[in-house]
C-alpha positions in Angstrom: -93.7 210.9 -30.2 -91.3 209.3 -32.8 -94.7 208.1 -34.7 -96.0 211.8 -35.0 -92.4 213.4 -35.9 -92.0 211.0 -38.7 -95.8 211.5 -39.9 -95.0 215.2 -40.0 -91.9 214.6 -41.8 -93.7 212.1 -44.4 -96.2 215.0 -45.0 -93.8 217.5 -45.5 -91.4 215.6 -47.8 -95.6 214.8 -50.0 -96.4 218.8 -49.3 -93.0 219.8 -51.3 -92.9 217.4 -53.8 -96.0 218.6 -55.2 -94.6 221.7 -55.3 -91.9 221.3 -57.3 -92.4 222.4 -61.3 -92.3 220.0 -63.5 -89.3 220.9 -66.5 -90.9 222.1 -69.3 -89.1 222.4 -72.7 -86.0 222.1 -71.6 -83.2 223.8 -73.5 -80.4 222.2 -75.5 -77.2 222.8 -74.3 -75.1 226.0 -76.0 -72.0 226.7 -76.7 -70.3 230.1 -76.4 -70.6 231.1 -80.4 -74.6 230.1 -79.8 -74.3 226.8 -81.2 -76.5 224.4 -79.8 -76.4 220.4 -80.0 -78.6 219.2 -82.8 -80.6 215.6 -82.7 -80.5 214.1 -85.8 -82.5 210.7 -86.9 -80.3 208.2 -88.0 -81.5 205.8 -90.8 -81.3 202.6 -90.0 -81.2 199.4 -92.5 -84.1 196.6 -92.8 -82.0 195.0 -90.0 -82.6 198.1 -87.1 -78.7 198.5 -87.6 -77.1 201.5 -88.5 -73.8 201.7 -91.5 -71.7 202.0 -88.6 -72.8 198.9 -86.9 -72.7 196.9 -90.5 -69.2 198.1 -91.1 -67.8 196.8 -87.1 -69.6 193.8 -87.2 -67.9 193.1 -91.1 -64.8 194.2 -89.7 -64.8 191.7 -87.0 -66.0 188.9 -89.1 -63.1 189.8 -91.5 -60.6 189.9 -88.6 -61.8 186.6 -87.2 -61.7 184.3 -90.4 -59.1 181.4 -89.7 -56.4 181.5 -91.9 -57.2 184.7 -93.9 -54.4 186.7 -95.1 -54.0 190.3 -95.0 -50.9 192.8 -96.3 -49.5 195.0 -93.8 -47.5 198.3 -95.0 -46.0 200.4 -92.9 -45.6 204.1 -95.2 -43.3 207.4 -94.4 -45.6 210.4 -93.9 -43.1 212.5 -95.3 -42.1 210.9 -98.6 -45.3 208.5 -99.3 -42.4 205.8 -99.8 -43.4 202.0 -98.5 -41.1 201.3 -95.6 -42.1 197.6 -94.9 -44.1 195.3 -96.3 -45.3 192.1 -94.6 -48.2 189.5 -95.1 -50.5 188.8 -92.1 -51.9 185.5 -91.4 -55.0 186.8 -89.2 -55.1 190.0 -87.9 -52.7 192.9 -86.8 -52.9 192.8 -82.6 -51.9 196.0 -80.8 -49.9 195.3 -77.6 -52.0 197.0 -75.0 -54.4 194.0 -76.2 -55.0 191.6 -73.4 -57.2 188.3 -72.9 -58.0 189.7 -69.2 -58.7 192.7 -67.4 -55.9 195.5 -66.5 -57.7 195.9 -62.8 -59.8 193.9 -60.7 -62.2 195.5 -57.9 -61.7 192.0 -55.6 -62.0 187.9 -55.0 -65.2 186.0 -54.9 -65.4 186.1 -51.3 -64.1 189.8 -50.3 -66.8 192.1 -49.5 -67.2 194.1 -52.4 -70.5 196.0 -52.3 -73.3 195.1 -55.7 -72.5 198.4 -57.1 -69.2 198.7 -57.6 -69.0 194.5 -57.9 -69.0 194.7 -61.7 -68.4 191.4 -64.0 -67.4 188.0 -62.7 -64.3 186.9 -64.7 -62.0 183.7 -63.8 -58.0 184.4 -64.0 -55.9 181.6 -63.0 -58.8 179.9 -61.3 -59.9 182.5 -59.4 -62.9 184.5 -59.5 -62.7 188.3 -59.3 -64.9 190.8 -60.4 -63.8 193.6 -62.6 -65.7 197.1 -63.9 -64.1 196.7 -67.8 -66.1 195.6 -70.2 -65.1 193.2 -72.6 -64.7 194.7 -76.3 -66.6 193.7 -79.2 -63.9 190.7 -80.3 -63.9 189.7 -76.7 -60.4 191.5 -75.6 -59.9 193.7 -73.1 -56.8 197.3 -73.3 -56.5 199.9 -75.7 -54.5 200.1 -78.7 -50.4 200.5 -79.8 -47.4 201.3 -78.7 -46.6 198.3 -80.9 -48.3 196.0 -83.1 -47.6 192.5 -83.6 -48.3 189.7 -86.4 -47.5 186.4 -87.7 -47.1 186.3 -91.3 -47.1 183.3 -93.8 -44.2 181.8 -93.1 -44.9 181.7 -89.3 -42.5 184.3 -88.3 -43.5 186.9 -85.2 -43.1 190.2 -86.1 -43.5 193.7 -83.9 -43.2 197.1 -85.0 -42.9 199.9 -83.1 -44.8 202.8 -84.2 -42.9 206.4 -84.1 -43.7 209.7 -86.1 -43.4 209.9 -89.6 -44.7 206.6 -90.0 -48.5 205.7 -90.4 -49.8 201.5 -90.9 -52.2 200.3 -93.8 -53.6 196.9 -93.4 -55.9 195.6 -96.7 -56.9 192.1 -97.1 -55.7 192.6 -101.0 -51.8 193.4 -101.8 -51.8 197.2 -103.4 -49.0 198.1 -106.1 -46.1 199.8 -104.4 -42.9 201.0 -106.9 -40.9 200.8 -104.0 -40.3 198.4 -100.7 -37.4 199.5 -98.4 -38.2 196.5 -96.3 -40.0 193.7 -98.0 -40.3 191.1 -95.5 -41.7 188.5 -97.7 -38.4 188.5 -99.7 -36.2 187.8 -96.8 -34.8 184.1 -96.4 -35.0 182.7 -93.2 -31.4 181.2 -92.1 -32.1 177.8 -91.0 -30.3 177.2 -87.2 
């Protein structure tokens, strides 16, 4: 009896799946004006890579070269004046940065089901798994509320970023007329 009911269900599940239409031409989504997404073909480089992909993977070979030096300015949006000036030996790092995961789904050795699992990832000499994926420089968080350096004569620095305020790093000093803060010029009192 259980043998012929699930027969019957097998050929009805084969019936109605050949009788379902196949999509045909299927419409790009539209938005309420009419617009409707448009595919474009990007060109890509004798490498497969796109601009985009050149400029990141300069960026982070820029970022990562030991000992570089960059300039940092911090400027007012409202008068264009240069409020601080520092040199950066490295990079810039934003505080949210972090060298681990923010969350963790469980231990090696909890159930956690395959799906939900994620990457294997060792804190303090224990294996957890996590669903955040590693960034392209190998860090984990998001960007700001401060940023923090190390500039040429080993001092830490953060900064704080409010409004009125935007950050320029270059890894060439530009010609500012004026410095309120020129970090460079301060002397450090010995203790």
């Amino acid at each position: 009896m259980r043998i012929t009911a699930l027969i019957i269900v097998l050929l009805a599940l084969v019936v109605t799946a050949g009788c379902i239409p196949e999509a045909k031409n299927t419409v790009a989504p539209e938005s309420n004006s009419g617009a409707r997404m448009h595919k474009v073909k990007v060109a890509l480089n004798e490498e497969g890579l796109t601009t985009e992909q050149v400029n990141i993977a300069a960026k982070l070979d820029s970022d990562n070269v030991p000992g570089a030096v960059q300039h940092l300015y911090v400027v007012s949006s409202y008068s264009g004046q240069c409020l601080l000036y520092s040199t950066v030996v490295g990079k810039v790092t934003s505080s949210g940065k972090r060298l681990t995961p923010t969350s963790v789904v469980g231990t090696d050795g909890q159930y956690v089901d395959k799906e939900s699992r994620g990457i294997k990832v060792k804190i303090g000499g224990k294996v957890y798994y996590t669903t955040e994926v590693p960034q392209d420089d190998g860090t984990f968080g998001n960007s700001i509320p401060y940023l923090f350096w190390k500039d040429v004569r080993g001092v830490d620095h953060r900064h704080y970023i409010s409004g009125g305020q935007y950050v320029h790093v270059s890894t060439q000093p530009i010609p500012m007329k004026n410095i309120v803060l020129n970090i460079e010029t301060l002397a450090i009192k010995k203790q």
